[in-house]
C-alpha positions as CSV (number, residue, x, y, z in Angstrom):
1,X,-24.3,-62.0,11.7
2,X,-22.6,-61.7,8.5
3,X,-19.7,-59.5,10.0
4,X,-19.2,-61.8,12.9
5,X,-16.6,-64.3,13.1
6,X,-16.1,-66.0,16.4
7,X,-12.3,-66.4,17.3
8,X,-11.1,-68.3,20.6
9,X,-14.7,-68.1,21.5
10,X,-15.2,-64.6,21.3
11,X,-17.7,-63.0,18.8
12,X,-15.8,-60.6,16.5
13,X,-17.2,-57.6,14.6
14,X,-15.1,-57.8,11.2
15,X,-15.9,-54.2,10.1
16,X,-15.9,-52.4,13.1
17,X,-14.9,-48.7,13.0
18,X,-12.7,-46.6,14.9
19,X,-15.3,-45.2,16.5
20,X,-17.2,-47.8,17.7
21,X,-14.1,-48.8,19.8
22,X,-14.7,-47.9,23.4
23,X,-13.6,-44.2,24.9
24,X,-10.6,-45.6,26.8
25,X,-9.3,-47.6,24.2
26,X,-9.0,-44.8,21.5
27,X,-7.6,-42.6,24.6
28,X,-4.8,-45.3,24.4
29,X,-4.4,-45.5,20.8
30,X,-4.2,-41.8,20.0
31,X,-1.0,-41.0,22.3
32,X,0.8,-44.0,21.3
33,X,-0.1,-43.6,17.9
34,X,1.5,-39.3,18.4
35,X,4.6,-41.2,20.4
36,X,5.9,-43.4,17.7
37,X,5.5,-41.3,14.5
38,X,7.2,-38.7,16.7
39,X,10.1,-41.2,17.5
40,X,10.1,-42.0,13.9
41,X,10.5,-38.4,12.9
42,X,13.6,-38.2,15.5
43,X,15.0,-40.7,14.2
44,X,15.1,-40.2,10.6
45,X,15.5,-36.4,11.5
46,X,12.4,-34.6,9.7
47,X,9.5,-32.7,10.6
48,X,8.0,-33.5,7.0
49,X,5.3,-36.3,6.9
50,X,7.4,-39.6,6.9
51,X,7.8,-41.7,3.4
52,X,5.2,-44.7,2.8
53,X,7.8,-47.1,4.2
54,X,8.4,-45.7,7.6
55,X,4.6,-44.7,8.1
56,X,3.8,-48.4,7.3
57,X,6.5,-49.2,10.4
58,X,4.4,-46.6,12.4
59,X,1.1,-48.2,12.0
60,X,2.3,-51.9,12.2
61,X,3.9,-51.2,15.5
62,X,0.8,-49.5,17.4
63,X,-1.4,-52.5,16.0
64,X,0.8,-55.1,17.3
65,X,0.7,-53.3,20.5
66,X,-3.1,-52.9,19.9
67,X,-3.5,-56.7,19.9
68,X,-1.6,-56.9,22.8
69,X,-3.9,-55.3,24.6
70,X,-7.1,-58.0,23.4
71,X,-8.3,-54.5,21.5
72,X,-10.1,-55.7,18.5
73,X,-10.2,-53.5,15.4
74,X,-9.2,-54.0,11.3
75,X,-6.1,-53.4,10.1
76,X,-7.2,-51.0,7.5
77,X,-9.3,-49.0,9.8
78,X,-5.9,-48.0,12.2
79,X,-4.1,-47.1,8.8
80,X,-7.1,-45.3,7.5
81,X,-7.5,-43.5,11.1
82,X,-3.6,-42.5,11.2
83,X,-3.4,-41.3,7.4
84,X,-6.3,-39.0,8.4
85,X,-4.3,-37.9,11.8
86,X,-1.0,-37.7,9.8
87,X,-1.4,-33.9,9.7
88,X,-2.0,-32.8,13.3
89,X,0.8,-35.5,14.4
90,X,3.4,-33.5,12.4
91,X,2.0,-30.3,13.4
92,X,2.0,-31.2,16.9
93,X,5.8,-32.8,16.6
94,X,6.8,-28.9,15.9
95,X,4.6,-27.4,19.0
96,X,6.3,-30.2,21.2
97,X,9.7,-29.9,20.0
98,X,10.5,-26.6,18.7
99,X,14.2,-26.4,19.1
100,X,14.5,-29.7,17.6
101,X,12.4,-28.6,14.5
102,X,14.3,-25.6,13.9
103,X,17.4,-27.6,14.4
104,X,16.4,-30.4,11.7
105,X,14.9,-27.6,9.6
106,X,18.2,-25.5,9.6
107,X,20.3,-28.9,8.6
108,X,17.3,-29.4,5.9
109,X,18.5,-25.9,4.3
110,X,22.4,-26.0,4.8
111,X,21.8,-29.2,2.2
């Protein structure tokens, strides 16, 4: 029981792994997690990986909102989850919103 701790009376596995979380919880994650790096990219107006900063926004964000929901899982292990997703997100930010894309794109290159 060395990765146990036991918080508010519930046993706590302190290096659980995404994967280990149950099928319905990472079917809530993952859209959330696509939702608000694509509201991110909106709003700073890129379809480019967001800077460190922003993506830091992104992640604590869907883990507050992941601790809402009683979902228990390291901190490090989202990050670690959505640095390896960052890819797909922004690819999937251009299938879902092409006229946007080539709209930011096209101010990107009168610059």
């Amino acid at each position: 029981m060395k990765n146990h701790i036991k918080v508010n009376g519930k046993l706590l596995q302190t290096n659980k792994r995404f994967s280990q979380l149950k099928e319905r919880q990472k079917n809530w994650i993952v859209p959330e997690l696509y939702k608000l790096y694509h509201n991110k990219m909106m709003e700073r107006r890129t379809t480019r990986k967001l800077p460190p900063y922003h993506r830091d926004i992104v992640i604590s964000t869907l883990y507050e909102q992941i601790q809402d929901r009683d979902i228990w899982i390291p901190y490090g292990e989202v990050k670690k989850y959505a640095f390896r997703k960052t890819t797909k997100i922004v690819k999937s930010f251009e299938k879902q919103y092409p006229k946007l894309s080539a709209e930011i794109e096209a101010e990107h290159e009168n610059k």
